[in-house]
C-alpha positions as CSV (number, residue, x, y, z in Angstrom):
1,X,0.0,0.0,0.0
2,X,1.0,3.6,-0.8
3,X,0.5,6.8,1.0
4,X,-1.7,8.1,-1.3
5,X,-3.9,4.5,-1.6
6,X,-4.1,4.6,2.2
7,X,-4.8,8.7,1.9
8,X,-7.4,8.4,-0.8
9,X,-9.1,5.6,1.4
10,X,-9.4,7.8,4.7
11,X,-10.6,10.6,2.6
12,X,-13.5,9.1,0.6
13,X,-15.0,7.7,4.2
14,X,-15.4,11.4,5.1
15,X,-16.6,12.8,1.7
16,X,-13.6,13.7,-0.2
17,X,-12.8,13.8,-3.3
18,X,-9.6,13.2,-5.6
19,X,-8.9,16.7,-5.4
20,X,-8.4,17.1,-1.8
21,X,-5.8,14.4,-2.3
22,X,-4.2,16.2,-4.4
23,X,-4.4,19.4,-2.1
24,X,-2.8,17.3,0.9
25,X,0.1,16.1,-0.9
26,X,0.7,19.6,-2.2
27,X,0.2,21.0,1.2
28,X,2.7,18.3,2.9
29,X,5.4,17.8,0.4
30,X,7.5,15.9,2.7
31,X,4.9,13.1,2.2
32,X,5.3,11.8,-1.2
33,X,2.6,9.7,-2.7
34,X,4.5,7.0,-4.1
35,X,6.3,5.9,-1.1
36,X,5.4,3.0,1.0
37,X,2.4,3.0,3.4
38,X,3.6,5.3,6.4
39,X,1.0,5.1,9.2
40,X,2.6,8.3,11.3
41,X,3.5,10.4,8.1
42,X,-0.1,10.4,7.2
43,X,-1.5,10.8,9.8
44,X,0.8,13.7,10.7
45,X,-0.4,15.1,6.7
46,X,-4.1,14.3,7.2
47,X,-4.3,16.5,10.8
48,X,-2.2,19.7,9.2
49,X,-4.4,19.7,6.2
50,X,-7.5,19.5,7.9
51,X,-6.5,21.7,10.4
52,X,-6.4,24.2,7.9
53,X,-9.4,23.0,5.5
54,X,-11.8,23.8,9.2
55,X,-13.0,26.8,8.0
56,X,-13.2,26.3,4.1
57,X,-16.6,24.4,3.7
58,X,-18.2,21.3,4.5
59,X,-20.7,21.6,0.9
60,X,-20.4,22.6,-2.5
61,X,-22.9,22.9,-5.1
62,X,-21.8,23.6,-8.8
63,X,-24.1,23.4,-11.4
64,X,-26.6,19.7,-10.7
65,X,-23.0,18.4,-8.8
66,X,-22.7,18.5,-5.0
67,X,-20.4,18.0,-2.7
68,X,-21.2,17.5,1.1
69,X,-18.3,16.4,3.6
70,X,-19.0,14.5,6.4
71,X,-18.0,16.4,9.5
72,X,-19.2,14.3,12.4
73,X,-16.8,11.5,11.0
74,X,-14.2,14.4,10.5
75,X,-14.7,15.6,14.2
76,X,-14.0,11.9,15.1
77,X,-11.4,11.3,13.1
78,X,-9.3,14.4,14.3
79,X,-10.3,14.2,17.8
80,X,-8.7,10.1,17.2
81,X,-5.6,11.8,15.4
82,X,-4.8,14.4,17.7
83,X,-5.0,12.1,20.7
84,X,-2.2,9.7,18.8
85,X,-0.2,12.4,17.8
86,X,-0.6,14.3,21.3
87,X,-1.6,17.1,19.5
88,X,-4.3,19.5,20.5
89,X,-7.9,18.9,18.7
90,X,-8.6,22.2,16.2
91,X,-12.3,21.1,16.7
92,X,-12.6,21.0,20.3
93,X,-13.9,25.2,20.0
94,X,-15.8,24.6,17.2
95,X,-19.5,23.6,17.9
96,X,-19.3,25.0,21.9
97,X,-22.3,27.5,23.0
98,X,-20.7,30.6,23.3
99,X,-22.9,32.2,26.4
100,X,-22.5,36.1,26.6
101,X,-23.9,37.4,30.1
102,X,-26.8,39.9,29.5
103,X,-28.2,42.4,32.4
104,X,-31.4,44.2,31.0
105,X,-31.1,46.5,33.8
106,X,-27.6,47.4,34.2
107,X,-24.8,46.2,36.8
């Protein structure tokens, strides 16, 4: 198995397409898709890509094509990711009720 096999794999369970493959490897060049299967390497590729893909989108709609990623299975998979690497979760904020105190009548 390759990087990229074992890549492509990961991302089509969480709604990916060929093109975010392509993105990651661009975006971790140190990873080469070629190489032989490295469990640590792509994993280490998968959570700095997604940590920066967070904001982008999670649906795209062109034309009568649509795209839709899943991101419960993405929360999951980072949140399993970041505990492996011993990194810290770029989800845990997202998703959290932000509670803002409000006084009608003053202090």
């Amino acid at each position: 198995m390759t990087n990229k096999e074992y890549i492509q794999s990961v991302l089509s369970r969480l709604g990916a397409n060929e093109s975010d493959v392509e993105i990651l490897f661009a975006e971790n060049e140190d990873l080469k898709a070629d190489d032989e299967f490295n469990l640590l390497n792509c994993q280490n590729a998968l959570y700095n890509s997604f940590s920066s893909w967070i904001p982008m989108y999670s649906s795209i709609s062109e034309g009568d094509m649509s795209v839709t990623w899943n991101w419960n299975a993405v929360k999951v998979f980072m949140n399993q990711i970041s505990k492996k690497l011993n990194k810290e979760n770029p989800f845990d904020d997202i998703d959290k009720p932000k509670a803002k105190a409000f006084r009608p009548w003053g202090d």
